[in-house]
C-alpha positions in Angstrom: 20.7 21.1 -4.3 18.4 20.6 -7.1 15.3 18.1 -6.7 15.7 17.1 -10.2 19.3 16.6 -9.7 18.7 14.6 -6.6 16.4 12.4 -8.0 18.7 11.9 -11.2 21.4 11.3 -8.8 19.6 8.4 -6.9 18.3 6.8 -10.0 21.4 6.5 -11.8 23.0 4.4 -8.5 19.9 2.6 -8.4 20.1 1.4 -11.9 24.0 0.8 -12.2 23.2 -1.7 -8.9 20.7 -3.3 -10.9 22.5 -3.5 -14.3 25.9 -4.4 -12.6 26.2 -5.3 -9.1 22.8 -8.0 -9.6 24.4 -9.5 -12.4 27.7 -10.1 -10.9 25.6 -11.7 -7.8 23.3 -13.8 -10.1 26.0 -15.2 -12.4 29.4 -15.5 -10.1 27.9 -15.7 -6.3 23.9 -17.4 -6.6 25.0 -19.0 -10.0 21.2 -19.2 -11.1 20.4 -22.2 -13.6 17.9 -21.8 -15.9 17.0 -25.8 -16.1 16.2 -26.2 -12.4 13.0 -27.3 -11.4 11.6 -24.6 -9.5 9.2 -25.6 -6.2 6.6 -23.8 -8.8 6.5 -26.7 -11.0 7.8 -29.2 -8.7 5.0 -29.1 -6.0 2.3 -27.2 -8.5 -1.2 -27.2 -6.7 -2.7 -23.8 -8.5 -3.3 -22.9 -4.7 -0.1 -21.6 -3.3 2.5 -23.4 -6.1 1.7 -21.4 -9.4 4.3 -21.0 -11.8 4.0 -16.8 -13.1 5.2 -14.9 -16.1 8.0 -12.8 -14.0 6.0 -9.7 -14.9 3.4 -10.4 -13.1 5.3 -12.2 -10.4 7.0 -8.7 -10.3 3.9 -6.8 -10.0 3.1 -8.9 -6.9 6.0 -9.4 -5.1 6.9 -5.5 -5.2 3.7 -4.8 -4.0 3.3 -7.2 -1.5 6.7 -5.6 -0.6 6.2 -1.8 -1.0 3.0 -1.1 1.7 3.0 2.1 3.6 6.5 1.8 5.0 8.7 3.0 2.2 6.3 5.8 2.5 6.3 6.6 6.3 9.9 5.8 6.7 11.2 8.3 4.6 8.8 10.9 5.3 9.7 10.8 9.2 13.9 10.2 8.4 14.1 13.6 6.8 13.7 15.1 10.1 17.4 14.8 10.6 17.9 16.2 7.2 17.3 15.1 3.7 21.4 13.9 3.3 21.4 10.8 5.7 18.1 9.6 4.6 19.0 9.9 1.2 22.4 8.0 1.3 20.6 5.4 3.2 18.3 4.9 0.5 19.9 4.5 -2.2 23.1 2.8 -0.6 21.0 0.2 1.4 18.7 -0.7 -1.5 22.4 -1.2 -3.5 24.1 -3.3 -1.4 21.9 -4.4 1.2 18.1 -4.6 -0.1 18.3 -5.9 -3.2 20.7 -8.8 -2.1 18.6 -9.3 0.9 15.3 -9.7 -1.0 17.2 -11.5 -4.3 18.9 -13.8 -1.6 16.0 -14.7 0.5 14.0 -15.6 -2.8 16.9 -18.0 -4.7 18.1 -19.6 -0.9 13.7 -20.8 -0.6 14.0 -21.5 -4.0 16.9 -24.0 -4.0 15.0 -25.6 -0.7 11.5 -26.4 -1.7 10.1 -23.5 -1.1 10.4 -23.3 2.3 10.5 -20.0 4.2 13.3 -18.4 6.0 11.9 -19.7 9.5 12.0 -23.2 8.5 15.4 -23.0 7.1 16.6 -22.1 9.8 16.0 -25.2 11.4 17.9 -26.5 8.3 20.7 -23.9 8.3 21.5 -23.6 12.3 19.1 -26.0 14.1 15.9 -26.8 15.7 16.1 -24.6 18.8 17.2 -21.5 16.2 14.0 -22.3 13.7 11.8 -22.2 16.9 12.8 -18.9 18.0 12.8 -17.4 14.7 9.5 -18.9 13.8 8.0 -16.3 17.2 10.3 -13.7 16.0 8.1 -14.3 12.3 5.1 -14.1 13.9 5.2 -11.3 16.2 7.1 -9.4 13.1 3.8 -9.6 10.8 1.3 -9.5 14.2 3.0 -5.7 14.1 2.9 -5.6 10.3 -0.9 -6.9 10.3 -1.5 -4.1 13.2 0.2 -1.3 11.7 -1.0 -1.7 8.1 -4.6 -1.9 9.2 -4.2 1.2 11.4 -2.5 3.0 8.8 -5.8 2.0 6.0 -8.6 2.4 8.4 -7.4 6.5 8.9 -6.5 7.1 5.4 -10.3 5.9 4.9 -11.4 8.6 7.2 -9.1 11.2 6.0 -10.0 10.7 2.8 -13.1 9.3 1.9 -13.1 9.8 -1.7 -10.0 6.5 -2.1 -12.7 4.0 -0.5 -15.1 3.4 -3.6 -12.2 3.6 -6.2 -10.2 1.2 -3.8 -13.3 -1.2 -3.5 -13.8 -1.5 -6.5 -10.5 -2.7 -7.4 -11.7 -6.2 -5.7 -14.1 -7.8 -8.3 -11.9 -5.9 -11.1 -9.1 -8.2 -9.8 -11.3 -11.4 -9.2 -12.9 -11.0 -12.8 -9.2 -10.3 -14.3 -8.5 -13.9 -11.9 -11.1 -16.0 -13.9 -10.0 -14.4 -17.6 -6.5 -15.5 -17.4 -6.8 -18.7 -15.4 -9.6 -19.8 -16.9 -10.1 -18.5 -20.0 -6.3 -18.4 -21.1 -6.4 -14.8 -21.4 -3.2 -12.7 -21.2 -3.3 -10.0 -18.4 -2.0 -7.4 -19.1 -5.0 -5.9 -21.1 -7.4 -6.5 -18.8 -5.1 -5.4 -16.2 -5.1 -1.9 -17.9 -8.5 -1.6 -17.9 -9.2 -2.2 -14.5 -6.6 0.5 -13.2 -8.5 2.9 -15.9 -11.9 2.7 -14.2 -10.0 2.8 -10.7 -8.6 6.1 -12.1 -12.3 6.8 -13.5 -13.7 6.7 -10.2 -11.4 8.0 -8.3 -11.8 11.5 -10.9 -15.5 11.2 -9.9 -15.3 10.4 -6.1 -13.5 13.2 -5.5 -15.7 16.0 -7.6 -18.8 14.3 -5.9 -19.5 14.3 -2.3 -22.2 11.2 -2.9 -19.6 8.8 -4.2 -17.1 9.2 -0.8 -17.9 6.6 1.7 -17.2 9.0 4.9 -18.5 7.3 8.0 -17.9 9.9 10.2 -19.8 12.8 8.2 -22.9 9.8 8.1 -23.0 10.1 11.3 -23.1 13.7 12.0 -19.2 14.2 11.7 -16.1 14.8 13.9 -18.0 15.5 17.4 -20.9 12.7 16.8 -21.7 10.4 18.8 -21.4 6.8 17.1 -21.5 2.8 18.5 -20.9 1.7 21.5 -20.5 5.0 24.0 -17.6 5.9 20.8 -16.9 8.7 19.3 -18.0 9.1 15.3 -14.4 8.8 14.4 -13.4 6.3 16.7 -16.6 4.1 15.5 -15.5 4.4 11.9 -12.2 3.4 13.0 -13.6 0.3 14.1 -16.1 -0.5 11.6 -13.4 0.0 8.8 -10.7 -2.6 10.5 -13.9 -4.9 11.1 -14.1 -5.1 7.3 -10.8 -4.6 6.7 -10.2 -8.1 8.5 -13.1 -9.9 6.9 -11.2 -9.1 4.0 -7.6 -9.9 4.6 -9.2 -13.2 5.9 -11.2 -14.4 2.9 -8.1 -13.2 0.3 -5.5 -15.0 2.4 -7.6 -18.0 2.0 -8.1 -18.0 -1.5 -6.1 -19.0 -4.2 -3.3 -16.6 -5.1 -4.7 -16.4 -9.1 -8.1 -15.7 -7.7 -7.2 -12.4 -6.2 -3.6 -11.5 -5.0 -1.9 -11.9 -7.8 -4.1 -10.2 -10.8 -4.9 -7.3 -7.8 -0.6 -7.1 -7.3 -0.5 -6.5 -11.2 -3.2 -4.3 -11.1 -1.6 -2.3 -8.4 1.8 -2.4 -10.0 0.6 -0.8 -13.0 0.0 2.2 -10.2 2.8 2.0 -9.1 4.4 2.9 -12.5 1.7 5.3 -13.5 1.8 7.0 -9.8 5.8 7.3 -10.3 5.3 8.4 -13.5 3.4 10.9 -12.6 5.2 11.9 -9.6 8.8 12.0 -11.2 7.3 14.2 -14.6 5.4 16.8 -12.4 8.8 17.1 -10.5 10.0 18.0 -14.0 7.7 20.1 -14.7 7.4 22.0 -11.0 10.9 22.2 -10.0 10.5 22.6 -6.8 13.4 23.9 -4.4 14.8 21.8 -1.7 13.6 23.4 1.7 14.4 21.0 3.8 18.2 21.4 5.5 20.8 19.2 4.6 21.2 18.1 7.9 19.5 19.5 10.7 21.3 21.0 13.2 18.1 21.8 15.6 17.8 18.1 16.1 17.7 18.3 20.4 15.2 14.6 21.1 16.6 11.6 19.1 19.8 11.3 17.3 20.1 9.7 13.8 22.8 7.7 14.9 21.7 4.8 14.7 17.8 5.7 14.3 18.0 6.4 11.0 19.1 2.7 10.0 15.6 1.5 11.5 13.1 4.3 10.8 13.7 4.2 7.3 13.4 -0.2 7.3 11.2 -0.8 3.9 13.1 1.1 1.1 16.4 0.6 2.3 15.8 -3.0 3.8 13.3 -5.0 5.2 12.5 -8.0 6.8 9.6 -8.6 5.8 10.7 -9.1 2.4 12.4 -11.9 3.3 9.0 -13.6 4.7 7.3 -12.4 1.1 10.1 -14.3 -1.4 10.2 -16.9 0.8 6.7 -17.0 1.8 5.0 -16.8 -1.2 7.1 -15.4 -4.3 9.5 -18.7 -4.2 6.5 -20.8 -5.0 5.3 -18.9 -7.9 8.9 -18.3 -9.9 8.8 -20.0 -13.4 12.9 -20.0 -14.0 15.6 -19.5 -11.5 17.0 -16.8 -13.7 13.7 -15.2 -12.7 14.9 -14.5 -9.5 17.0 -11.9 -10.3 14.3 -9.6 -11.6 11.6 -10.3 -9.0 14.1 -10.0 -6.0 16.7 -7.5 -6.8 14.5 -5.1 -9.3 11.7 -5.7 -6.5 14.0 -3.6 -3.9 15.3 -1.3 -6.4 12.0 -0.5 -7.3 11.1 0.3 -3.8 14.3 2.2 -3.3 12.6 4.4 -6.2 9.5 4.8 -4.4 11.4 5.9 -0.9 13.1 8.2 -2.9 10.4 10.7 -4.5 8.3 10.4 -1.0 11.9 11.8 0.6 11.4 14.4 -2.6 7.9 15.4 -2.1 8.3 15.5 2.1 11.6 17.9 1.4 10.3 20.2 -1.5 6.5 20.6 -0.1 7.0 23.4 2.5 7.5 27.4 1.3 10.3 27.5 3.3 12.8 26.2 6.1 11.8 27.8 8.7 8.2 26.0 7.7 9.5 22.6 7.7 11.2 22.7 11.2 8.0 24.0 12.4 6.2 21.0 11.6 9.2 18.7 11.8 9.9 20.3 15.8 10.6 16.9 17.0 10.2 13.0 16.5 7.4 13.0 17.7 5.9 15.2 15.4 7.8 13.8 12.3 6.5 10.8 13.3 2.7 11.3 13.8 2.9 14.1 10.4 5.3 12.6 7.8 2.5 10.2 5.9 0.4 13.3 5.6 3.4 15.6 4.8 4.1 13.0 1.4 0.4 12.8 0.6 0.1 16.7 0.4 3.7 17.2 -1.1 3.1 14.6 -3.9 -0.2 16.0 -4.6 2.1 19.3 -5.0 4.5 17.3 -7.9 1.5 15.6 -9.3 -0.3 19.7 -10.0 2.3 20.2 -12.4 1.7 18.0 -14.8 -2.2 19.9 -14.4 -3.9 17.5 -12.2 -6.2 19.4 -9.9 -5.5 19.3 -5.9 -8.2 17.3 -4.8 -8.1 14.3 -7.7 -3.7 14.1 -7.0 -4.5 13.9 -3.2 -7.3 10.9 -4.0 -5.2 9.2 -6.2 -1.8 9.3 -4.1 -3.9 8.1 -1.1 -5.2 5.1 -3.7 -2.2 4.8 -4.2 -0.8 4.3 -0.5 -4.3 2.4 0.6 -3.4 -0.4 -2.2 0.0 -1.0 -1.4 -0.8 -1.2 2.3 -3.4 -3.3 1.7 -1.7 -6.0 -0.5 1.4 -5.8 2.1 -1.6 -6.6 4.7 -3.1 -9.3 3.2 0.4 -11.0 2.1 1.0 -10.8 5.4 -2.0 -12.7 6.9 -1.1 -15.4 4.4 2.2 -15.5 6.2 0.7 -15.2 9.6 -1.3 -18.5 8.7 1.7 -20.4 7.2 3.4 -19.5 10.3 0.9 -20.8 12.8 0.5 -23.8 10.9 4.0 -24.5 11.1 4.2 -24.1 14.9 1.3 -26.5 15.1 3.5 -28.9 13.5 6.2 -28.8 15.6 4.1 -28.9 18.8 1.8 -31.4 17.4 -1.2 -29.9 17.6 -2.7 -30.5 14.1 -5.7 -28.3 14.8 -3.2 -25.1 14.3 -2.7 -27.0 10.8 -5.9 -26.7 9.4 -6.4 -23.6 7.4 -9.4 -21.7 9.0 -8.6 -22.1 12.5 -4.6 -20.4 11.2 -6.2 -17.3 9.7 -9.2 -17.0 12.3 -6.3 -17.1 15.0 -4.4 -14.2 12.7 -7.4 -12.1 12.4 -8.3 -12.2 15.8 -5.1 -11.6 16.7 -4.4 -9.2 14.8 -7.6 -7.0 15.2 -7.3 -7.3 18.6 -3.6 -5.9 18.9 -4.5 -2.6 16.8 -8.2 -2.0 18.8 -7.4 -2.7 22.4 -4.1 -0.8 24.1 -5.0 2.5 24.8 -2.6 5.8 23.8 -2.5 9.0 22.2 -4.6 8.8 19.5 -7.6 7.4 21.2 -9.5 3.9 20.3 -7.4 1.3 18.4 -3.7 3.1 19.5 -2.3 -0.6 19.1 -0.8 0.5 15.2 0.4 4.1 16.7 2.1 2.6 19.3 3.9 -0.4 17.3 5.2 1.6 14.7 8.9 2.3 16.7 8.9 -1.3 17.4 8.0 -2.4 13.4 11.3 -0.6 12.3 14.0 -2.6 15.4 11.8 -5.6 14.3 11.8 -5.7 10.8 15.8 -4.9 10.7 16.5 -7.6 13.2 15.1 -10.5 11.0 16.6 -8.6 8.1 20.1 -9.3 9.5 18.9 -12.8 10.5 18.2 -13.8 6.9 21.3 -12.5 5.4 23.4 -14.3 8.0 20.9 -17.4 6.8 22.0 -16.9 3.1 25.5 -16.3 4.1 25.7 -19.8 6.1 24.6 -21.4 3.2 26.7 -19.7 0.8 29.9 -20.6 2.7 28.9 -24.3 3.1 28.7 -24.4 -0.7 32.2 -22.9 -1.0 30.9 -19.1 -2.5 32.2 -16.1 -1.4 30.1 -14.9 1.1 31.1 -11.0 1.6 28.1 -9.8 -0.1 25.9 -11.0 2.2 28.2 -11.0 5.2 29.3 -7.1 5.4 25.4 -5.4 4.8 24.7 -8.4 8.0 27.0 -7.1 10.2 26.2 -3.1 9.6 22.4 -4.2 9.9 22.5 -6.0 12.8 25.1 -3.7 15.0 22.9 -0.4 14.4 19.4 -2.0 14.7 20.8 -4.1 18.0 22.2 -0.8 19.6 18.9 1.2 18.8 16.8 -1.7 19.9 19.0 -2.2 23.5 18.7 2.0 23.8 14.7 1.8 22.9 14.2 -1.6 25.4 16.0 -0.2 28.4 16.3 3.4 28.4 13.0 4.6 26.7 10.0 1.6 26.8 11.4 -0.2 30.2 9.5 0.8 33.8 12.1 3.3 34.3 13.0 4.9 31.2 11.8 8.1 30.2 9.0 7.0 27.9 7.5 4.2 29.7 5.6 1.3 27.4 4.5 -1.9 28.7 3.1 -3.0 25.4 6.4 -1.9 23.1 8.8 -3.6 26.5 7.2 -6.8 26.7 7.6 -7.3 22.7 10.6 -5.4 22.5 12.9 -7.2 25.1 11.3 -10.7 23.9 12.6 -9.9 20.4 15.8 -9.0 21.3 16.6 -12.1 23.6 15.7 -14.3 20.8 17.5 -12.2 18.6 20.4 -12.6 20.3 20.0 -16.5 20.8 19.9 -16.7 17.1 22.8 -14.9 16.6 25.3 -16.8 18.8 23.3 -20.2 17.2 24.2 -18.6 13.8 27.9 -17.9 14.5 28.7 -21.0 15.6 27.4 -22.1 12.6 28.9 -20.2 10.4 32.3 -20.7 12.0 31.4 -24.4 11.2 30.6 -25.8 13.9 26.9 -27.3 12.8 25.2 -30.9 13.1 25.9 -33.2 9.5 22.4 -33.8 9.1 21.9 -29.8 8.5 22.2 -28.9 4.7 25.2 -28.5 3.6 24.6 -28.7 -0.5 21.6 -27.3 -2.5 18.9 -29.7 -3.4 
């Protein structure tokens, strides 16, 4: 088939779900009023509780949302042909993404803007919110390890996206003060900032002086470095060491101060990177090499792997944590909800899409792609390369030279990852302070000690276990575990949203049926990962993935059978029953 066709094909779906499906959920199943009080006005403290032009609310929700992993996912899926990965895409984002994400964001919203862990308390009972709260917070541990790992080697593979990628920081803090202070709109400013971004990426990657390589300062790939390390290995760790001092001080600040004018910044490349991406495919026309499905396949079936490699641009978890986390508390109008939670995933479903395009159309050949795609394995450690180069490929024809497409597509991929990481410390910190209240230890409560223990935590889970790629494995190794992880508390949520929507009398199908699928493929992948591939005597032993993985899934379970019974109506009267 046609790439142009393809992509036509997938963004017609995507846009009839939006235009059609949305609506019918919004106006018969959600009902969304445009007179209710939303937490953003209700509890407004310009800290966390800012009420947001949707726009911008848009721009940082979907990029909060769309990090690395609609990326990676795709890019690795295709190995079992571009067909299944495809229909997953655009499907899931349909029927289960977009509800998941649009559901998450009105059920917080009608509920003070409390997240899914502590409605679950609310929903199913104490015990329930407990176990989900760990399930939370070793969800974004992973998410905090993985996106880190994932932005510390882009920095070393490409050195040219670090200054244009730094700068982007005081662009987004000076855009911050403008609009909050000065009354200014954004948008503008917001324009500017991603032109000299742009500016100095062109430049970074004509002149050697402007990339910030660490290894090549240090006398390159076979240096020595810090510490008895390697050069590489050293810039690995210098890069998450500032890579967490950052996360920490953003998660702390105000969300007008930096995360939100930086998500609207970063938004805007998300539509000029797509833009540019979709109209060199145009203009290129590149031929599908990649087999339909592929027969060769030997390792790892696709049944049911597929349903939780490809997790972000499909569904996700984690975007449940992020509308409930922190987009409930900025929506102006209910009505909002709509186009922040359902045009979020679909958005994201668009972006899954053209990195399946560009990993499909980059190689000369088929007998070239199932060279490089010989196993999982290899799919797996090559796929975010394989879309960096491929897009780079789309992006040529619209006349952008090689090396300024790859430095902007890698911008592009460090930005999103690093927004997703940061959101996600801010979750991390929410989420300890919550278990310190319900353990009563008020020192968990207080703000510094939270994100210090997330940090920590967090750095410490992608630098310490040891594996194939050397110093600071702990992202490598967690990503099998992310995708299980991230579908499970997917499936949690929408069995949250449909508890709620039957106790209120709506039909509840919508939610119900993409629950059901979700949690059967991602519980059979996880029980064949646990026992037969990370436990003592499976065939691809893993302490580290083990321990986490058969925690997850006990709790998982738990929930489940707490969440049944509650949705078959058996649940305690003081558990909310009506919308407040």
């Amino acid at each position: 088939m046609n790439a142009i066709v393809l992509a036509l094909i997938g963004m017609i779906i995507l846009g009839l779900g939006y235009r059609y499906y949305s609506k019918f959920v919004a106006e018969k199943i959600f009902r969304l009023d445009p007179n209710y009080i939303t937490p953003a006005h209700r509890y407004k403290d310009d800290v966390d509780f800012v009420p947001t032009n949707k726009f911008v609310l848009w721009g940082h929700h979907f990029t909060s949302v769309a990090g690395a992993a609609p990326i990676v996912g795709p890019a690795i899926a295709v190995y079992w042909g571009w067909l299944p990965a495809f229909l997953w895409v655009i499907l899931g984002t349909v029927f289960a993404a977009g509800i998941h994400d649009f559901g998450t964001l009105v059920l917080s919203v009608r509920n003070k803007g409390q997240s899914v862990g502590t409605l679950a308390h609310r929903l199913i009972g104490q015990r329930a919110k407990i176990l989900f709260l760990f399930i939370i917070l070793i969800l974004v541990l992973m998410v905090n390890a993985v996106f880190a790992w994932v932005i510390s080697n882009l920095f070393i593979q490409f050195p040219a996206s670090v200054f244009p990628v730094f700068i982007q920081i005081p662009l987004a803090v000076w855009i911050g003060h403008i609009v909050y202070k000065k009354k200014q709109k954004m948008l503008v400013p917001s324009l500017i900032a991603l032109a000299v971004m742009y500016i100095a990426a062109i430049f970074s990657s004509q002149y050697s002086f402007l990339q910030i390589d660490l290894v090549r300062y240090m006398g390159g790939d076979g240096a020595s470095g810090l510490f008895g390390l390697g050069a590489v290995s050293t810039a690995f760790f210098i890069w998450i060491v500032v890579l967490m001092v950052y996360v920490y001080i953003a998660s702390v600040l105000p969300v007008w101060k930096l995360l939100q004018p930086r998500d609207f910044i970063n938004s805007h490349q998300l539509v000029v990177g797509l833009g540019i991406l979709y109209l060199g495919l145009v203009f290129v026309n590149p031929k599908i090499t990649a087999p339909i499905t592929n027969t060769a396949v030997s390792d790892v079936s696709w049944f049911p792997l597929l349903f939780i490699t490809i997790a972000c641009g499909a569904i996700s978890g984690f975007h449940g944590l992020v509308s409930s986390g922190t987009s409930s508390k900025q929506l102006n109008k209910e009505t909002d909800a709509r186009f922040v939670g359902y045009l979020g995933a679909v958005g994201e479903g668009i972006l899954a899409l053209i990195a399946i395009i560009a990993a499909i159309t980059f190689f000369p050949s088929k007998e070239e792609f199932l060279a490089t795609y010989s196993s999982f394995g290899a799919a797996s450690s090559g796929g975010l390369g394989v879309f960096i180069k491929g897009a780079s490929n789309l992006a040529a024809g619209l006349g952008i030279p090689a090396s300024i497409s790859t430095t902007i597509v890698s911008i592009i991929v460090v930005s999103f990852a690093a927004t997703t990481l940061d959101s996600s410390l801010r979750l991390m910190r929410y989420i300890i302070a919550e278990l310190g209240v319900e353990y009563r230890m008020p020192v968990l409560e207080k703000k510094h000690v939270a994100t210090s223990l997330a940090v920590f935590s967090s750095a410490a889970l992608v630098l310490l276990p040891k594996g194939p790629q050397g110093f600071g494995s702990g992202g490598y190794l967690l990503w099998p575990l992310f995708g299980t992880a991230n579908q499970l508390l997917a499936g949690i949520s929408l069995l949250l949203i449909s508890i709620w929507l039957k106790r209120l009398g709506r039909n509840y199908l919508v939610t119900i049926i993409p629950m059901v699928f979700v949690m059967f493929m991602t519980l059979w992948a996880m029980f064949q990962q646990v026992i037969f591939q990370w436990s003592w005597f499976g065939n691809n032993s893993n302490t580290l993935l083990f321990i986490f993985g058969a925690v997850i899934f006990v709790f998982a379970i738990w929930i489940m059978l707490t969440a049944f019974s509650a949705l078959s109506g058996k649940y305690d009267d003081k558990i909310i029953t009506e919308e407040e």
